[in-house]
C-alpha positions as CSV (number, residue, x, y, z in Angstrom):
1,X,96.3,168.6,76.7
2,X,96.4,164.8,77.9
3,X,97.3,164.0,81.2
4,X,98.5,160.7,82.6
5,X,98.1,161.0,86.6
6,X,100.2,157.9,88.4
7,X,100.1,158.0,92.1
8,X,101.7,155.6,95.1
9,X,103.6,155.2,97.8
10,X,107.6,155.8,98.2
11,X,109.1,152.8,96.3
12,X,105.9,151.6,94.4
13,X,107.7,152.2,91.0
14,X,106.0,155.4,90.1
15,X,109.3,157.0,88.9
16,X,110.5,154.6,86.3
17,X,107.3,153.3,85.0
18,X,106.1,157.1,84.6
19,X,109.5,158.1,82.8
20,X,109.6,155.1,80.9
21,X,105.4,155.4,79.4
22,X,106.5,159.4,79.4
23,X,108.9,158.2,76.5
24,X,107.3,155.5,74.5
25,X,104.0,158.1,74.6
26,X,106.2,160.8,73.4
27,X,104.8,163.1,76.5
28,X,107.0,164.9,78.9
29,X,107.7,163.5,82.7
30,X,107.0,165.5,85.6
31,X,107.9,163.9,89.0
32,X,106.2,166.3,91.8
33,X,108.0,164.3,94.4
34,X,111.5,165.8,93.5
35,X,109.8,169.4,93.5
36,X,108.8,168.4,97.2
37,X,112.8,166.6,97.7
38,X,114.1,170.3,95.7
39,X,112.4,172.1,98.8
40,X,113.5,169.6,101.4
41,X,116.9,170.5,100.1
42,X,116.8,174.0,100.3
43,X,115.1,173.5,104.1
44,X,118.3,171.6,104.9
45,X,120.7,174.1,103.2
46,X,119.1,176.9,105.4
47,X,119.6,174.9,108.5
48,X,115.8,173.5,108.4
49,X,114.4,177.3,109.6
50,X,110.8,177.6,110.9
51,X,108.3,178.0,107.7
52,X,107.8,181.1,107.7
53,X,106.8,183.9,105.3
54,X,110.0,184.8,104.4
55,X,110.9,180.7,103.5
56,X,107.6,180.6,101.5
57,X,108.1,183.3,98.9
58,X,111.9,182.0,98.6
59,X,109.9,178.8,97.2
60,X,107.7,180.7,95.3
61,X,110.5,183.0,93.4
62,X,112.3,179.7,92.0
63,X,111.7,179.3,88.8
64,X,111.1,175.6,88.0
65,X,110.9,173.5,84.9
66,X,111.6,170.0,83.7
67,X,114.3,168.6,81.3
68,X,113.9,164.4,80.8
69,X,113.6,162.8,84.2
70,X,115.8,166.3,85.8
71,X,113.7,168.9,87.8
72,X,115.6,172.8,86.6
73,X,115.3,175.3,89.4
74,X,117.2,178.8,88.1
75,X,118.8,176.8,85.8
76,X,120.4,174.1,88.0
77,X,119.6,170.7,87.5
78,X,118.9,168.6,90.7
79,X,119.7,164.6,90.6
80,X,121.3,162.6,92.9
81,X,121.6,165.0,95.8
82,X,117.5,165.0,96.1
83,X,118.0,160.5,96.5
84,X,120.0,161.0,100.0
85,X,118.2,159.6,102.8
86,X,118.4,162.7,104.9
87,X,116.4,164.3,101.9
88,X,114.4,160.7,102.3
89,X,114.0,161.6,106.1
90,X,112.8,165.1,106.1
91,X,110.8,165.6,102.5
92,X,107.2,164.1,104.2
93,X,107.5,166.6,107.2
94,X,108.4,169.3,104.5
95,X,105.2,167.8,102.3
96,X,103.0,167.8,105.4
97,X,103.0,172.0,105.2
98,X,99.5,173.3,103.5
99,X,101.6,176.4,102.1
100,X,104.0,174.2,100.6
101,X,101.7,171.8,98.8
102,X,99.6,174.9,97.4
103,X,103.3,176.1,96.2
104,X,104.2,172.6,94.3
105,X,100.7,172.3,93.0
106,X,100.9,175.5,91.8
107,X,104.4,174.8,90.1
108,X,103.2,172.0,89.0
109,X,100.3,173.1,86.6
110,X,102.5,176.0,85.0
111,X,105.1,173.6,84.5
112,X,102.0,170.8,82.2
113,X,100.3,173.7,80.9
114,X,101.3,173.5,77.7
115,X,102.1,170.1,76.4
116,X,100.3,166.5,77.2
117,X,102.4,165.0,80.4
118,X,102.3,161.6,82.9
119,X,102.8,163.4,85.8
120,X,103.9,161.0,89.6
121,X,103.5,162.1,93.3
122,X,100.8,160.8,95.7
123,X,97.9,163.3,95.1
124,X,97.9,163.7,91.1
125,X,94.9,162.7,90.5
126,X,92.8,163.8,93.4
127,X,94.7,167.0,93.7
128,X,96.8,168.5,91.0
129,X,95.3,167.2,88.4
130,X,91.8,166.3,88.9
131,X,90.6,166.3,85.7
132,X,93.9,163.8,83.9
133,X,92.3,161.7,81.4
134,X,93.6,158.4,83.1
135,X,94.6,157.9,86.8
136,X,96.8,155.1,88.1
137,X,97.6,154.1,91.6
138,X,100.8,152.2,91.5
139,X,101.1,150.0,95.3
140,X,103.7,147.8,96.3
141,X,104.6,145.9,99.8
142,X,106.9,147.2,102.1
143,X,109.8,145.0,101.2
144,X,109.0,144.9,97.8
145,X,109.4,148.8,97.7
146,X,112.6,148.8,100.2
147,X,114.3,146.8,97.3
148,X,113.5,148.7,94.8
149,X,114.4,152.1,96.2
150,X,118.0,149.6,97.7
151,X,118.8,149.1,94.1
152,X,118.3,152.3,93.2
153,X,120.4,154.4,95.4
154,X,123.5,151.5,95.5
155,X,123.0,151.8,91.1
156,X,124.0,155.8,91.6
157,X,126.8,155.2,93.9
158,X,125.0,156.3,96.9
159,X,125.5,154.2,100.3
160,X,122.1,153.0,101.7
161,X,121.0,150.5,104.8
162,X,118.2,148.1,103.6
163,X,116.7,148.1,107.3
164,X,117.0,152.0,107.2
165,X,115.1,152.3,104.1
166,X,112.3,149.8,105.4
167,X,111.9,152.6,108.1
168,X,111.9,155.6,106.2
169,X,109.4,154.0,104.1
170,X,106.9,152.7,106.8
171,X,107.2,156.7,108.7
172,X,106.3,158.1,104.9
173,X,103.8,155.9,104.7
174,X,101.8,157.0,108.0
175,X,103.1,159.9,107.5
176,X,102.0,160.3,103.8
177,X,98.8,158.6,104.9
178,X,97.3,160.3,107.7
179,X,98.1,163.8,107.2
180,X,95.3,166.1,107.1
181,X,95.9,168.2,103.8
182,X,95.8,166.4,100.2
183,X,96.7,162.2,102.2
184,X,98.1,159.7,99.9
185,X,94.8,158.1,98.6
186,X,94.1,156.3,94.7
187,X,91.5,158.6,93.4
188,X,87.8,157.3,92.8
189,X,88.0,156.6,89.1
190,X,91.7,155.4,89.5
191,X,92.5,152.1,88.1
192,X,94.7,150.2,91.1
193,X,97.8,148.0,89.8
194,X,99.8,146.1,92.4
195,X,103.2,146.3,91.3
196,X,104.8,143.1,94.0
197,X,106.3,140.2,90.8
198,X,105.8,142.2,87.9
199,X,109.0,143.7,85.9
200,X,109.5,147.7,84.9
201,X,108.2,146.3,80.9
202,X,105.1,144.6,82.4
203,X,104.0,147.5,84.2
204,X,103.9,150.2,81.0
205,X,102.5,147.3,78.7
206,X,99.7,147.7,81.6
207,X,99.2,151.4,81.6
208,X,100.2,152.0,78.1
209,X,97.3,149.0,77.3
210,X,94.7,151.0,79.5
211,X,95.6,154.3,77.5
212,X,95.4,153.0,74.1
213,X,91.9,151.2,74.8
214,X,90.5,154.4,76.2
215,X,92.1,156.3,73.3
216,X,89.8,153.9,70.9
217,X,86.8,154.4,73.4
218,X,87.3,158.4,73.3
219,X,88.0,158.4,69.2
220,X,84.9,156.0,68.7
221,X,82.7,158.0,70.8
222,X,83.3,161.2,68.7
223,X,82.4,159.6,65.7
224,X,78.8,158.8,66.5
């Protein structure tokens, strides 16, 4: 299988350039960050409980799959209701928890096992997928990123405060950062693209450029 590993931070464009190469690759789209929002919802739904045991194997009887851009838990999709920003405030503090990481990880392979994928989150290619055959780190500024993610919740009818959503990003950030289990980090043999002037198009010519030269690099190789 062939595995496309983008990683970033909250607003860097990771979701719509990933979907968007996913398509013109022919590959499926995994976004592990709504896996992590999908718990975060649940969390709220039970009245955000202690983690415990009992929450754990909850987690770990869902059965979870992918359909387009839509993460399928027991057969209902999740959308809009993971973009909230009280999902937004609670999924890093959820993400922080070494038993749920190992969880989403774990979810997360079963889900690629079987076909070639771009898989997003912030620890693809050091983490989940260690071995993807290319690795992108996707960065943005702060502002740049608070538009982005503006735009997108106002586009699906969902209210948002721009100065809110500067916060939430910067606490995700340190938060995403500095934790002590799997931090938001561009892998070693990541390639780095700063995102800050460059359209949704410009981005996947990039990536999909990168691929198709490493394609003819791999396909060359084999023939000597």
């Amino acid at each position: 299988m062939i595995y496309i590993a983008i990683d970033g931070p909250a607003g860097s464009g990771k979701s719509s350039v990933a979907s968007e190469l996913a398509k013109r690759l022919g590959f499926g789209y995994l976004n592990t960050g709504n896996i992590y929002r999908v718990i975060s919802f649940f969390w709220i739904q039970k009245g955000q409980p202690e983690f415990s045991k009992e929450f754990f194997e909850f987690i770990k009887g869902k059965n979870f799959s992918v359909v387009d851009d839509s993460v399928i838990v027991d057969g209902k999709s999740f959308n809009n209701e993971l973009r909230t920003l009280e999902v937004g405030r609670v999924v890093s503090k959820v993400a922080e928890i070494p038993e749920i990481r190992e969880i989403v990880t774990r979810k997360s392979r079963e889900i690629v096992k079987d076909a070639n994928f771009v898989v997003e989150g912030r620890d693809i290619g050091t983490v989940v997928l260690p071995d993807a055959f290319l690795k992108i780190f996707l960065t943005a500024s702060i502002e740049e990123r608070a538009r982005r993610r503006y735009k997108e919740l106002i586009s699906k009818g969902i209210k948002a405060n721009f100065e809110d959503i500067i916060d939430e990003i910067k606490e995700r950030d340190y938060i995403d950062s500095s934790r002590t289990i799997s931090p938001l980090k561009a892998a070693d043999d990541a390639i780095v693209i700063t995102t800050d002037g460059l359209d949704l198009e410009e981005v996947v010519n990039k990536i999909y450029s990168i691929y198709t030269e490493r394609m003819k690099s791999v396909r060359d190789n084999s023939r000597k």
